[in-house]
C-alpha positions as CSV (number, residue, x, y, z in Angstrom):
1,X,9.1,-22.1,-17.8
2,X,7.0,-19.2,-16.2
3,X,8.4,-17.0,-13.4
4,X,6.2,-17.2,-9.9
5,X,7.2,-14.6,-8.6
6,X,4.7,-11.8,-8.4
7,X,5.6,-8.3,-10.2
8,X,5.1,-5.3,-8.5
9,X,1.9,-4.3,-10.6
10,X,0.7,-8.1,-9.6
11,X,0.2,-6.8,-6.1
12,X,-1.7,-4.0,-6.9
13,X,-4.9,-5.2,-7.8
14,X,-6.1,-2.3,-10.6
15,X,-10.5,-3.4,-10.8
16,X,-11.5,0.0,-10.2
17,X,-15.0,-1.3,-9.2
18,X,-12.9,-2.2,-5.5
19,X,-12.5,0.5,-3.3
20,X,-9.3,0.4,-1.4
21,X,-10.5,-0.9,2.0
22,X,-10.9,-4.5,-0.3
23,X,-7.1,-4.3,-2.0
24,X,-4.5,-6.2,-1.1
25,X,-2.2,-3.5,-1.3
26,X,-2.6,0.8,-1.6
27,X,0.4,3.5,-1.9
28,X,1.2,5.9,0.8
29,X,-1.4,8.3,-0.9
30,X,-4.2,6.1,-0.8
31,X,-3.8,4.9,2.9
32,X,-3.5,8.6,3.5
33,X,-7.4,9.7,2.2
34,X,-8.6,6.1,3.5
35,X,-7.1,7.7,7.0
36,X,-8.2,11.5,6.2
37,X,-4.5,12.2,7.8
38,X,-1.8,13.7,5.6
39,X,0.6,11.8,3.3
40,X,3.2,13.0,5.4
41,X,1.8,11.8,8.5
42,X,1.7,8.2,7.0
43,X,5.5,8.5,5.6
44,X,6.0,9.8,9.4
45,X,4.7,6.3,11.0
46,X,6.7,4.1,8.0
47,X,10.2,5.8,9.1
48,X,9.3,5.1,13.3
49,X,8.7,1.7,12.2
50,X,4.6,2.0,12.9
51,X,3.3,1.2,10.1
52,X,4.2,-1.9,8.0
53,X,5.2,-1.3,4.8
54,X,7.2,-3.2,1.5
55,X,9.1,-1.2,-0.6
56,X,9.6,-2.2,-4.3
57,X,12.2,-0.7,-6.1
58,X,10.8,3.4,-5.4
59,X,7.3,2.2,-5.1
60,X,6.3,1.9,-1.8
61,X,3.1,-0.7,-0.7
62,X,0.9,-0.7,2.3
63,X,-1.5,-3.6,3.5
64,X,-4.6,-1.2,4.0
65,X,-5.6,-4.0,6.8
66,X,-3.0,-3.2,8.6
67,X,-4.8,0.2,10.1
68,X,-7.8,-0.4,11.7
């Protein structure tokens, strides 16, 4: 019997021939230089509730579509 339910390193899709506009998922860092805004700006909008976000464990996981 296999387990269905995705690990954290499942959502992060790792080709490195996709930028990360075309990932299901980036880290704070990543949105941050897709943005050109600082990662603390970005950590700013997750803690007033702006910017969707999961959080695994300590890793944290943005939808990069969510910021247009």
């Amino acid at each position: 019997m296999t387990n269905s339910t995705p690990t954290p390193e499942d959502l992060i899709m790792t080709n490195p021939t996709q930028g990360p506009e075309s990932r299901l998922t980036v880290r704070p860092r990543e949105m941050a230089r897709m943005l050109g805004v600082s990662l603390r700006t970005i950590q700013n909008w997750m803690a007033q509730r702006g910017l969707p976000h999961m959080r695994i464990g300590r890793m944290v996981l943005l939808d990069p579509h969510a910021v247009q």
